[in-house]
DRENTORKOL-3810 file (N, C-alpha, C; in nm, 4 decimals):
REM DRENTORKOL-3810
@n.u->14.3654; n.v->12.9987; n.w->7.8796; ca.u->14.3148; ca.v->12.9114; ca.w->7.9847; c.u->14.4173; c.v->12.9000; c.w->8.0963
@n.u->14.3633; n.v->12.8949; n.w->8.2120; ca.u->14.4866; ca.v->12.8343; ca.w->8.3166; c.u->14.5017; c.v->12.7202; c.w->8.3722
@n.u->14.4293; n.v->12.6365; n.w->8.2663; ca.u->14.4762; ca.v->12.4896; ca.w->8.3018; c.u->14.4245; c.v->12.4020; c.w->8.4180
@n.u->14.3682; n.v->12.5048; n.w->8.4697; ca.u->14.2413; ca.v->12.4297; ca.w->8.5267; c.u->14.1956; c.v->12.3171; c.w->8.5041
@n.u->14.1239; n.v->12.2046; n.w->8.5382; ca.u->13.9936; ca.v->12.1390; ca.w->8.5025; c.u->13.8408; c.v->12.2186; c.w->8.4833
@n.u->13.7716; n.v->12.2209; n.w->8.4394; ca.u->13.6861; ca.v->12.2827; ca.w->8.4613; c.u->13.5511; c.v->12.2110; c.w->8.4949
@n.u->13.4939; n.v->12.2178; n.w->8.6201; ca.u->13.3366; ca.v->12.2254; ca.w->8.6911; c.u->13.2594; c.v->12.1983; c.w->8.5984
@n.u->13.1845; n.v->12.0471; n.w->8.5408; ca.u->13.0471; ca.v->12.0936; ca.w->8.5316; c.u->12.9582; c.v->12.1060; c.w->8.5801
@n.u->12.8804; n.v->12.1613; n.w->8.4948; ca.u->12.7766; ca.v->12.1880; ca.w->8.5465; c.u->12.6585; c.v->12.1117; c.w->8.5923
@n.u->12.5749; n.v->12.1426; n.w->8.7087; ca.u->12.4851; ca.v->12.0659; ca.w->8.7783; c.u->12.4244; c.v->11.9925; c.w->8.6459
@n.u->12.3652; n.v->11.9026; n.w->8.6854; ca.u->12.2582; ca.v->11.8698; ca.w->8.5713; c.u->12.1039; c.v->11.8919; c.w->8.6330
@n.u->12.0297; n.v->11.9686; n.w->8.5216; ca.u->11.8886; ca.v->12.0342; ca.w->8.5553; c.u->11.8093; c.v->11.9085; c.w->8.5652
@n.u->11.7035; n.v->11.9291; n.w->8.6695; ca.u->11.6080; ca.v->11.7753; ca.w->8.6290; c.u->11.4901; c.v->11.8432; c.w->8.6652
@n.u->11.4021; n.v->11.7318; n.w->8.5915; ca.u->11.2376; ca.v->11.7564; ca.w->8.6278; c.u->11.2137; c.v->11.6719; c.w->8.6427
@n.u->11.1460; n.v->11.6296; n.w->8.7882; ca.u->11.0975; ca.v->11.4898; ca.w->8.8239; c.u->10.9353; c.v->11.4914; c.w->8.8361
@n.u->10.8558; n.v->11.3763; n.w->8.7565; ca.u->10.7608; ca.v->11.3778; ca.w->8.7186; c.u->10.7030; c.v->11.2741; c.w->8.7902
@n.u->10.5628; n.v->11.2535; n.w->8.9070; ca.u->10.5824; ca.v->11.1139; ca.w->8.9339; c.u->10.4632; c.v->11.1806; c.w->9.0163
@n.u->10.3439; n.v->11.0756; n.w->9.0317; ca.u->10.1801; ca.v->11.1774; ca.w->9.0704; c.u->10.1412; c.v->11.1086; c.w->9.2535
@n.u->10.2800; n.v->11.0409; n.w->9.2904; ca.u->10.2916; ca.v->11.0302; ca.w->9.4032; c.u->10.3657; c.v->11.1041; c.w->9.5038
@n.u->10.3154; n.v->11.1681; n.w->9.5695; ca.u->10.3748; ca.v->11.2858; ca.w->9.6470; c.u->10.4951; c.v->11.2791; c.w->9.6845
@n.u->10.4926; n.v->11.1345; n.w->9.8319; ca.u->10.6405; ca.v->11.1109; ca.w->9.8767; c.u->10.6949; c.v->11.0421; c.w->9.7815
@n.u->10.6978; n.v->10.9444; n.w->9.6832; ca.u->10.8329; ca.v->10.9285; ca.w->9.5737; c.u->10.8752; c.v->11.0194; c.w->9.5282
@n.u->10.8160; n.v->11.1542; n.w->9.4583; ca.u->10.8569; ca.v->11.2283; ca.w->9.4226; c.u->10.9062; c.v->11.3529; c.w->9.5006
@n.u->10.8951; n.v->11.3436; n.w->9.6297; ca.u->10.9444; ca.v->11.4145; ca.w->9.7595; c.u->11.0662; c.v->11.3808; c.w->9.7783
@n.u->11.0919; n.v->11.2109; n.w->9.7766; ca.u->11.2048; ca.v->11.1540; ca.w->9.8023; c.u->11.3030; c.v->11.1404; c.w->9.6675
@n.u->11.2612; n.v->11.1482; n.w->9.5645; ca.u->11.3276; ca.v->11.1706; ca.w->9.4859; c.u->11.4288; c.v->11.2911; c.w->9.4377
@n.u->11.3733; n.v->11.4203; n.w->9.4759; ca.u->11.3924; ca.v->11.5504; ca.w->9.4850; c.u->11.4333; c.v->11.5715; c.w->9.6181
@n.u->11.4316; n.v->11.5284; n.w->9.6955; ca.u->11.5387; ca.v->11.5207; ca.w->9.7998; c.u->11.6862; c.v->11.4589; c.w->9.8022
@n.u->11.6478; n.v->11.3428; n.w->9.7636; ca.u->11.7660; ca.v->11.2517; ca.w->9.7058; c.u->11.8548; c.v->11.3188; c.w->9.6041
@n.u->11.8236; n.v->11.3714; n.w->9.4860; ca.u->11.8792; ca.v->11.4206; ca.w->9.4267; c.u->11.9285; c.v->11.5911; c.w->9.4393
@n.u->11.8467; n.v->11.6842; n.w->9.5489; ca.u->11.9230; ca.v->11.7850; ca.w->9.6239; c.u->12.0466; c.v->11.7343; c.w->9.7362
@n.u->12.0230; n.v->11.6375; n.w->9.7533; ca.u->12.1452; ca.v->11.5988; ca.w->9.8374; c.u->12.3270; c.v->11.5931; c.w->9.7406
@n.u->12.2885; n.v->11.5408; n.w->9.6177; ca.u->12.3550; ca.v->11.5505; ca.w->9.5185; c.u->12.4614; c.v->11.6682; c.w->9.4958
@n.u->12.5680; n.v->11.7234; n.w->9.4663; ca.u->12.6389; ca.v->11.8398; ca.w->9.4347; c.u->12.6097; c.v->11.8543; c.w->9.2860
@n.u->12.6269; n.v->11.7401; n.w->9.2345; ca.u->12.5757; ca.v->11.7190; ca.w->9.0337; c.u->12.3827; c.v->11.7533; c.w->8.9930
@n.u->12.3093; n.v->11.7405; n.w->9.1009; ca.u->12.1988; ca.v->11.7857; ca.w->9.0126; c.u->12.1496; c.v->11.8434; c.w->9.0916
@n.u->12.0305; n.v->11.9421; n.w->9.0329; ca.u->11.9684; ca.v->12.0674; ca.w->9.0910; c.u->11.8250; c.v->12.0379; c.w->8.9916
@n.u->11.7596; n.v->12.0413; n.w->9.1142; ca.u->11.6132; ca.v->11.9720; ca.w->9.0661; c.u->11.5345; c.v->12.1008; c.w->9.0319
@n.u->11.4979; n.v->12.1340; n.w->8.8363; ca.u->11.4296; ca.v->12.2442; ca.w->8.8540; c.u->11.2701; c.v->12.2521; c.w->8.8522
@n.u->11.2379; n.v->12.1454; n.w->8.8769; ca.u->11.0578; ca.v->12.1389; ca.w->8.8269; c.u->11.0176; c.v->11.9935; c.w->8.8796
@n.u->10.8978; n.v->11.9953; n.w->8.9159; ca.u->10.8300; ca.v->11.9112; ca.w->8.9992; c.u->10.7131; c.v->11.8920; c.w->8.8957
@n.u->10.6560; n.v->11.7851; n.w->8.8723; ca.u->10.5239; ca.v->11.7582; ca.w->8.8591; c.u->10.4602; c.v->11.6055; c.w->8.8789
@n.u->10.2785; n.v->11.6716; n.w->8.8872; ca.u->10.1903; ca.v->11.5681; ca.w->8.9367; c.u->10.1487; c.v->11.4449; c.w->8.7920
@n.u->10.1296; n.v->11.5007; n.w->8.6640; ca.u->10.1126; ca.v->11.4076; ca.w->8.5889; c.u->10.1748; c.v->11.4878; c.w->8.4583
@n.u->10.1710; n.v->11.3670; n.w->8.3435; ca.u->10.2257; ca.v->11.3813; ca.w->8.2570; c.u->10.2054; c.v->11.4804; c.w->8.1795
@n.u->10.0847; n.v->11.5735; n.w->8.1795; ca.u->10.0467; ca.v->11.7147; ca.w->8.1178; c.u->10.1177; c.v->11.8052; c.w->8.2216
@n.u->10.1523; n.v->11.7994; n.w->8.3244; ca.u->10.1861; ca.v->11.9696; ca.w->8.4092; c.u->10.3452; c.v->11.9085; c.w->8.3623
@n.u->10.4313; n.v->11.7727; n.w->8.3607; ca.u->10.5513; ca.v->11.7360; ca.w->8.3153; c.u->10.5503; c.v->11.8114; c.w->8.1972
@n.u->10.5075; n.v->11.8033; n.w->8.0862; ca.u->10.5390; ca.v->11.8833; ca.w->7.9515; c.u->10.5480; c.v->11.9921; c.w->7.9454
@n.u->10.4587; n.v->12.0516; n.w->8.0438; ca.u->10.4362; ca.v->12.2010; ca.w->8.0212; c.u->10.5575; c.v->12.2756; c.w->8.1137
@n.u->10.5940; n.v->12.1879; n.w->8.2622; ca.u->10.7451; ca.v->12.2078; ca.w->8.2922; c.u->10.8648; c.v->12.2219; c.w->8.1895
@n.u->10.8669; n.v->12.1332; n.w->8.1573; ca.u->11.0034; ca.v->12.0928; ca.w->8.0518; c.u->11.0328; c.v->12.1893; c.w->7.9427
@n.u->10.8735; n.v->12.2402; n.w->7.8902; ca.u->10.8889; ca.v->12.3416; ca.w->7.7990; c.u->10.9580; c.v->12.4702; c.w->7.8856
@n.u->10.8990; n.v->12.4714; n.w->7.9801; ca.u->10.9211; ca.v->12.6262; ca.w->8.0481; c.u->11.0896; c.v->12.6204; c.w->8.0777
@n.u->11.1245; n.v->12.5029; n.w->8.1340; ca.u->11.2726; ca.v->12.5106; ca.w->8.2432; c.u->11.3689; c.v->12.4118; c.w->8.0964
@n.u->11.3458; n.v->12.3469; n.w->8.0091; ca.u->11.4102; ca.v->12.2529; ca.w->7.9168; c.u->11.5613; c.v->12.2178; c.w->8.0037
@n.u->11.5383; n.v->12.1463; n.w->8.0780; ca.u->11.5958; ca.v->12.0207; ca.w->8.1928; c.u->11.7176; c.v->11.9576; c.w->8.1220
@n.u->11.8378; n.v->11.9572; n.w->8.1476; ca.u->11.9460; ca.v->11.8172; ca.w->8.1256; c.u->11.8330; c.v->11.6492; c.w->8.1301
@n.u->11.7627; n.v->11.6113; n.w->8.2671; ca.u->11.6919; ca.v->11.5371; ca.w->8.2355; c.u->11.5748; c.v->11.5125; c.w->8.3070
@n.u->11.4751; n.v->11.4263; n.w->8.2749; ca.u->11.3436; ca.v->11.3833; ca.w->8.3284; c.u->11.3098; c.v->11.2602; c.w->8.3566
@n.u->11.2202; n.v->11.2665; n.w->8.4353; ca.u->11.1878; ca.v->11.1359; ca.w->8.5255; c.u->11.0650; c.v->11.1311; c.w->8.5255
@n.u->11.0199; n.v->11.0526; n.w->8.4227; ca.u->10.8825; ca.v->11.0249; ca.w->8.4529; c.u->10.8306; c.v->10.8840; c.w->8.4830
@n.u->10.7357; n.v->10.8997; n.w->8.5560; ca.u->10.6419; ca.v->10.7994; ca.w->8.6376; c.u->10.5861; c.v->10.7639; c.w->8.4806
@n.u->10.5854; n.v->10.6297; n.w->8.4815; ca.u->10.4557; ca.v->10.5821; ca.w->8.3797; c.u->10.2945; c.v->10.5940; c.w->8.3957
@n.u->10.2541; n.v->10.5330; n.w->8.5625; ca.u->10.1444; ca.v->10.5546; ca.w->8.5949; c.u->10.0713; c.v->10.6592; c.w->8.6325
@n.u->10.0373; n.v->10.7783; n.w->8.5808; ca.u->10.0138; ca.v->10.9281; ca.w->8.6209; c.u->9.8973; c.v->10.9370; c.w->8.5897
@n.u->9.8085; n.v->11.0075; n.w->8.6538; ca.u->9.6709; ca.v->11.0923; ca.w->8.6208; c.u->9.7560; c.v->11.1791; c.w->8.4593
@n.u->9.5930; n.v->11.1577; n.w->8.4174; ca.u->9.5409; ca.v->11.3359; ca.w->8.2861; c.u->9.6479; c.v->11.2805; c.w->8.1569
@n.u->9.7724; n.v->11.2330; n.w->8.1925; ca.u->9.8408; ca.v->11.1953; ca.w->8.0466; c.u->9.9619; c.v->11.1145; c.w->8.1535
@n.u->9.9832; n.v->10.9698; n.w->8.1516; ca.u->10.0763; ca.v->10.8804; ca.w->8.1734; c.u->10.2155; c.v->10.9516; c.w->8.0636
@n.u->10.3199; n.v->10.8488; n.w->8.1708; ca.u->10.4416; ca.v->10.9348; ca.w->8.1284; c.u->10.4701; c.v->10.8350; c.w->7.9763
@n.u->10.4449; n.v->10.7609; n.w->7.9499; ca.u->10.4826; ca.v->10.6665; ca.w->7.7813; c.u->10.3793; c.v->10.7739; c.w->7.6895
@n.u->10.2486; n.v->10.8233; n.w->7.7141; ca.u->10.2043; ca.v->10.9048; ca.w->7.6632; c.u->10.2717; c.v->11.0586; c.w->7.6267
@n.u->10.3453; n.v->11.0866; n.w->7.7802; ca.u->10.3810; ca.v->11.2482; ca.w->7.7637; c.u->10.5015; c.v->11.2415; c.w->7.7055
@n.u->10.6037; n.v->11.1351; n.w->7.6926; ca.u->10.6960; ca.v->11.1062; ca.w->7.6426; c.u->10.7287; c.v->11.1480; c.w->7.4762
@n.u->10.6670; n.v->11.1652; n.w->7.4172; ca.u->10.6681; ca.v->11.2185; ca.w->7.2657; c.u->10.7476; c.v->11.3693; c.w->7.3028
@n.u->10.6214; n.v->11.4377; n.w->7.3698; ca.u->10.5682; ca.v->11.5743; ca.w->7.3568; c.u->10.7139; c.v->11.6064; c.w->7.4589
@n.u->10.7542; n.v->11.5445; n.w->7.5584; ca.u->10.8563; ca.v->11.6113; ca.w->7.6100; c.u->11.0273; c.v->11.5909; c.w->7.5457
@n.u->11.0178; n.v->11.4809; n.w->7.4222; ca.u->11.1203; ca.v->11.5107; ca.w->7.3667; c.u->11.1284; c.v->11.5823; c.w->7.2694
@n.u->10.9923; n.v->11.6456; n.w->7.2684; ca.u->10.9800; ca.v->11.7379; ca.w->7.1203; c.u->11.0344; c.v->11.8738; c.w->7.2156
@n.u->10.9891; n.v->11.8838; n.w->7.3152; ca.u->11.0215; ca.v->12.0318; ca.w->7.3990; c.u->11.1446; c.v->11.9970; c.w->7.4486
@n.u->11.2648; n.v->11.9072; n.w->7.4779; ca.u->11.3348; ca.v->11.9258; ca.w->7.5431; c.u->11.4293; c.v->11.8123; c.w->7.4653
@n.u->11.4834; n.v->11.8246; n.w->7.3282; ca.u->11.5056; ca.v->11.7296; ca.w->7.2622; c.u->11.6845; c.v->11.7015; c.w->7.3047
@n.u->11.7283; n.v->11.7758; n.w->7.3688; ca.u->11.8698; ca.v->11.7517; ca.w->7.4418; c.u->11.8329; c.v->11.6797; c.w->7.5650
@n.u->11.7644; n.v->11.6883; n.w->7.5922; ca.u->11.7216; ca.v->11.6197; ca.w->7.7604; c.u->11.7593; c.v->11.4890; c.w->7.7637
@n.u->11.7706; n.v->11.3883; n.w->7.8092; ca.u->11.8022; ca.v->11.2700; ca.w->7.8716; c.u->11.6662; c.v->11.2175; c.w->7.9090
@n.u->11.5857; n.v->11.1412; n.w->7.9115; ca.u->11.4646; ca.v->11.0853; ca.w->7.9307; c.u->11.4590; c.v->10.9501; c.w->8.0084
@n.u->11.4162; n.v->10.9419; n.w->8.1297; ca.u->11.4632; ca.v->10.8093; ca.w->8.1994; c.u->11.2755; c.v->10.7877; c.w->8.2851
@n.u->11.2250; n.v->10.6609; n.w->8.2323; ca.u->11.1075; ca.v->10.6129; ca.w->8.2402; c.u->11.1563; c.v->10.5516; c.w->8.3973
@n.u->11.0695; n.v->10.5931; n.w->8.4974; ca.u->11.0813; ca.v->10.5589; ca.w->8.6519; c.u->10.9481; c.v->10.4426; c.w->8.6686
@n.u->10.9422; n.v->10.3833; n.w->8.6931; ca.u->10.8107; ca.v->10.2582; ca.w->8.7091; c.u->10.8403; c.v->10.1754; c.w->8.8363
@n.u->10.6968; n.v->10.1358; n.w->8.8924; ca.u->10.7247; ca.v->10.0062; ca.w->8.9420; c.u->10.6546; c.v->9.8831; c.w->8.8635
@n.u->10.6472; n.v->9.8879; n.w->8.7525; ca.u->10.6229; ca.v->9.7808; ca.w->8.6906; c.u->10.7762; c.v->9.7113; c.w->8.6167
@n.u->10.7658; n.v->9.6151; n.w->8.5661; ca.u->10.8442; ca.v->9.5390; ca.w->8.5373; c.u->10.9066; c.v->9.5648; c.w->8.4429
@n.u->11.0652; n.v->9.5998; n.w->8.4209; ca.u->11.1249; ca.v->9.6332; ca.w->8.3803; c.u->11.1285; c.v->9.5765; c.w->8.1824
@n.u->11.0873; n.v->9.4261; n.w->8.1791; ca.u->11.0677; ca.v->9.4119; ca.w->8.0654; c.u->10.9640; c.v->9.4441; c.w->7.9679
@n.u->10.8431; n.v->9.4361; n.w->8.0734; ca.u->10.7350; ca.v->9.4841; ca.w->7.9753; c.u->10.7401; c.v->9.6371; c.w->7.9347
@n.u->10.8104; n.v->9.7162; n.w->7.9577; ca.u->10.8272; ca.v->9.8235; ca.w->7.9489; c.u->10.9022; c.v->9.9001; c.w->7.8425
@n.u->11.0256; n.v->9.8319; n.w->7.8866; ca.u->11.1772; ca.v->9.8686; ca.w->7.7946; c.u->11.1516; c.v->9.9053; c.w->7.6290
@n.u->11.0929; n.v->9.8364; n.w->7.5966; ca.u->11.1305; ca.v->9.7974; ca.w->7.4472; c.u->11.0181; c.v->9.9302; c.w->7.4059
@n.u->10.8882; n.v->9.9429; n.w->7.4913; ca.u->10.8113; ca.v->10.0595; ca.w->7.3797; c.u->10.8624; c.v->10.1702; c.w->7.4924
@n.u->10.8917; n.v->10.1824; n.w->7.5751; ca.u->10.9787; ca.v->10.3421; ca.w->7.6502; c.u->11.1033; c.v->10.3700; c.w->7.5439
@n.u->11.1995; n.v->10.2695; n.w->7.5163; ca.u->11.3037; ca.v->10.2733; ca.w->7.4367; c.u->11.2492; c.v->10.3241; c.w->7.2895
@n.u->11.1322; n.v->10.2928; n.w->7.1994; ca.u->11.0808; ca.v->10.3259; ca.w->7.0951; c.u->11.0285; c.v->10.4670; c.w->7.0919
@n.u->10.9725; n.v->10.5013; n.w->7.2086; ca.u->10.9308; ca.v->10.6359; ca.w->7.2232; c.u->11.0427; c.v->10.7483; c.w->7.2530
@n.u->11.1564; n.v->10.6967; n.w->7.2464; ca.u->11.2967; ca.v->10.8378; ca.w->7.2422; c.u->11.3152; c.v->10.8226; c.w->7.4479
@n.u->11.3340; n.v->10.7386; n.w->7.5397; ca.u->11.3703; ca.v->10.6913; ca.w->7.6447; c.u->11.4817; c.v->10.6337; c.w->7.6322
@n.u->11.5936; n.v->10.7316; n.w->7.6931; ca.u->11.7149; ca.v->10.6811; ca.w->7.6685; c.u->11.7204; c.v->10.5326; c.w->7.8295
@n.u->11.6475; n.v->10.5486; n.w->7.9197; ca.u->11.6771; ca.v->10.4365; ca.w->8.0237; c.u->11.5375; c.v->10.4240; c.w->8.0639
@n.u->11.5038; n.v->10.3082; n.w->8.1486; ca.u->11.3943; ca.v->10.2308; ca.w->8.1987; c.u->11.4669; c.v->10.1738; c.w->8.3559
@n.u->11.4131; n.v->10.2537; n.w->8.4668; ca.u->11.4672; ca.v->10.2547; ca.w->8.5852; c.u->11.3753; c.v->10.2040; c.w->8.6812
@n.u->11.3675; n.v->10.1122; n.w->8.7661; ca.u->11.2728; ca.v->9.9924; ca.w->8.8493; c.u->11.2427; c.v->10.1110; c.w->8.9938
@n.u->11.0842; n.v->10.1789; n.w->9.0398; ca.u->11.1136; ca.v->10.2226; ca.w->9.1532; c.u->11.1998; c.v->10.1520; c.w->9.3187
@n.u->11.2055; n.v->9.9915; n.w->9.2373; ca.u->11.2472; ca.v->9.9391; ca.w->9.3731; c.u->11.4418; c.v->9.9108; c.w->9.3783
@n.u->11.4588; n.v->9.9898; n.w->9.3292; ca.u->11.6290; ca.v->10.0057; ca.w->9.2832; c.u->11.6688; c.v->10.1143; c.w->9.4068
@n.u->11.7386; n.v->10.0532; n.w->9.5106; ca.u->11.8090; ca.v->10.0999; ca.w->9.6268; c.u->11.8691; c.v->10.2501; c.w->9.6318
@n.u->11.8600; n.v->10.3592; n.w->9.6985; ca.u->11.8379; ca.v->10.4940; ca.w->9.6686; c.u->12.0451; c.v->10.4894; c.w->9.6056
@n.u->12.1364; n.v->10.4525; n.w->9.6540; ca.u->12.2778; ca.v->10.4812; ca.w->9.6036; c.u->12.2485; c.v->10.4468; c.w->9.4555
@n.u->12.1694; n.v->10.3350; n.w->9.3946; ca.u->12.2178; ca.v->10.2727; ca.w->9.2617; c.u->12.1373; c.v->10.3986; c.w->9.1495
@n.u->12.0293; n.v->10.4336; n.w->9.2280; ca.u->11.9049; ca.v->10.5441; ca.w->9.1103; c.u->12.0125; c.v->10.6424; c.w->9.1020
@n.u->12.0728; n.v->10.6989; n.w->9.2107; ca.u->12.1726; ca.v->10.8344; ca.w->9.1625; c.u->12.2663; c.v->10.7804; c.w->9.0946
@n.u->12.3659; n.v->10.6984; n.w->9.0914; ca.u->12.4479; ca.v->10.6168; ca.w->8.9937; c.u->12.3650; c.v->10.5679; c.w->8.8645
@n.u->12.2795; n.v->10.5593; n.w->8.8460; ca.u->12.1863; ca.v->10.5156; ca.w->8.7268; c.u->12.2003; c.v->10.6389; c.w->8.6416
@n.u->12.1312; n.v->10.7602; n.w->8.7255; ca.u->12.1126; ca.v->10.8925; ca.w->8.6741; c.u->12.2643; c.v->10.9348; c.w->8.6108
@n.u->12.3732; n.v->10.9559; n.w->8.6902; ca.u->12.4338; ca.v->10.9908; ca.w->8.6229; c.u->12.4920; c.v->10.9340; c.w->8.4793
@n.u->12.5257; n.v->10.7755; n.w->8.5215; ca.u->12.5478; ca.v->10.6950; ca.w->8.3983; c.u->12.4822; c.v->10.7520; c.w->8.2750
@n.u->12.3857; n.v->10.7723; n.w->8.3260; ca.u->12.2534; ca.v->10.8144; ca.w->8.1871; c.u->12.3110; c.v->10.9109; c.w->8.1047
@n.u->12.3347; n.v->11.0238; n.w->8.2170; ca.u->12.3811; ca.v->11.1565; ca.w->8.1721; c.u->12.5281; c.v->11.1790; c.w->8.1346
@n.u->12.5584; n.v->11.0652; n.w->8.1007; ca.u->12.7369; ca.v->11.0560; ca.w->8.1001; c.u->12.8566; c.v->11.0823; c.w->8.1994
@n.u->12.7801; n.v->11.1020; n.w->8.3472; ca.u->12.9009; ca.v->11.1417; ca.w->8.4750; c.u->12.9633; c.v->11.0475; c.w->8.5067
@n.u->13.0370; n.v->11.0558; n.w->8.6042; ca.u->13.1378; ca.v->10.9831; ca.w->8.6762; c.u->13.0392; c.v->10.9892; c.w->8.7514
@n.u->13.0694; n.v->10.8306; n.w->8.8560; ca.u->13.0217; ca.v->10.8803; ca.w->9.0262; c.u->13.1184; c.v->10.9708; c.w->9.0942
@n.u->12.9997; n.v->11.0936; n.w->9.2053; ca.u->13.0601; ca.v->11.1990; ca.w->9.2707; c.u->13.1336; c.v->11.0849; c.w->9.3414
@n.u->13.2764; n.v->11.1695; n.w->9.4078; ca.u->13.3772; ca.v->11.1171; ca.w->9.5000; c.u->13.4683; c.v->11.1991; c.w->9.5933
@n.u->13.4419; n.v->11.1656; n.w->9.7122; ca.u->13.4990; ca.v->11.2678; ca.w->9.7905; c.u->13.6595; c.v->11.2969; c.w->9.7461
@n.u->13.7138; n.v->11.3718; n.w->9.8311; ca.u->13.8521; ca.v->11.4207; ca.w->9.8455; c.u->13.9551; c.v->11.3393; c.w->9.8414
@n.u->13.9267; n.v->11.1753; n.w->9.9486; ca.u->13.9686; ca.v->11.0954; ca.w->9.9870; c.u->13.9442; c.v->10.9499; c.w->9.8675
@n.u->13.8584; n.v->10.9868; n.w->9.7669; ca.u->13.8316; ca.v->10.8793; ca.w->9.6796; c.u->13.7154; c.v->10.8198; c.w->9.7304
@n.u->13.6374; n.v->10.8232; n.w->9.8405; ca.u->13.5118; ca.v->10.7587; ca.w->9.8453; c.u->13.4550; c.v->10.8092; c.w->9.8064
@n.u->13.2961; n.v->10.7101; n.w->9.8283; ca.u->13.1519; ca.v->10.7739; ca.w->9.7523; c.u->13.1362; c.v->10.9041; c.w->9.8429
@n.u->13.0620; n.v->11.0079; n.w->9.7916; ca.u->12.9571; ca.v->11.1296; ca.w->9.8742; c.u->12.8609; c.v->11.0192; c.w->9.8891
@n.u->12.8388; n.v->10.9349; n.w->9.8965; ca.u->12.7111; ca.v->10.9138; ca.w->9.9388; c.u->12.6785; c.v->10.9412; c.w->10.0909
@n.u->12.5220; n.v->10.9518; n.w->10.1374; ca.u->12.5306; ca.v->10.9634; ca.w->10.3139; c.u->12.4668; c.v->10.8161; c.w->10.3655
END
């Protein structure tokens, strides 16, 4: 070795969510990122599974409220396909009624859509075990 530190690696995501611009802005938000690289997009919780199988993601973001299969529904089936993945339930419903059966279904976090765009990328990584990114100078990358 030469003693390096060594780079990790991006973290893969699939963001799942059957609203166009959240999930526009989400996948934007998180290409802005140097740590994640968004590999799969989907509209509801059946085209989410069938992603996850194909690309098997660091982690996922699913919307609860989705057409064809809701994400507490697709939630089984995508930790059966992607059982290293990180699983983080995105809602705008209320964080308590939620928690306890997202958490039962293999959801490692339960994340509020109305959580300010700096704290969701700090959420994400927490999840995934990162540091927050930091410039050269010790501040945030954030823009």
């Amino acid at each position: 070795m030469d003693g390096k530190p060594q780079a990790q690696a991006a973290v893969r995501v699939v963001v799942a969510d059957d609203a166009d611009g959240v999930r526009d802005l989400v996948c934007l938000l998180l290409d802005m990122e140097p740590d994640f690289v968004v590999v799969g997009q989907a509209r509801d919780g059946a085209e989410a599974v069938e992603i996850v199988s194909r690309t098997v993601p660091d982690l996922v973001l699913l919307d609860v409220a989705m057409p064809v299969l809701d994400g507490l529904a697709a939630l089984p089936a995508v930790r059966r396909a992607a059982p290293g993945a990180r699983v983080v339930i995105f809602t705008g419903f209320s964080e308590q009624a939620l928690g306890e059966q997202a958490s039962a279904l293999g959801a490692h976090a339960l994340i509020e859509k109305g959580l300010a765009t700096d704290g969701l990328v700090d959420r994400l990584r927490d999840v995934c075990g990162r540091a927050p990114a930091r410039t050269a100078a010790g501040g945030s990358t954030r823009r």
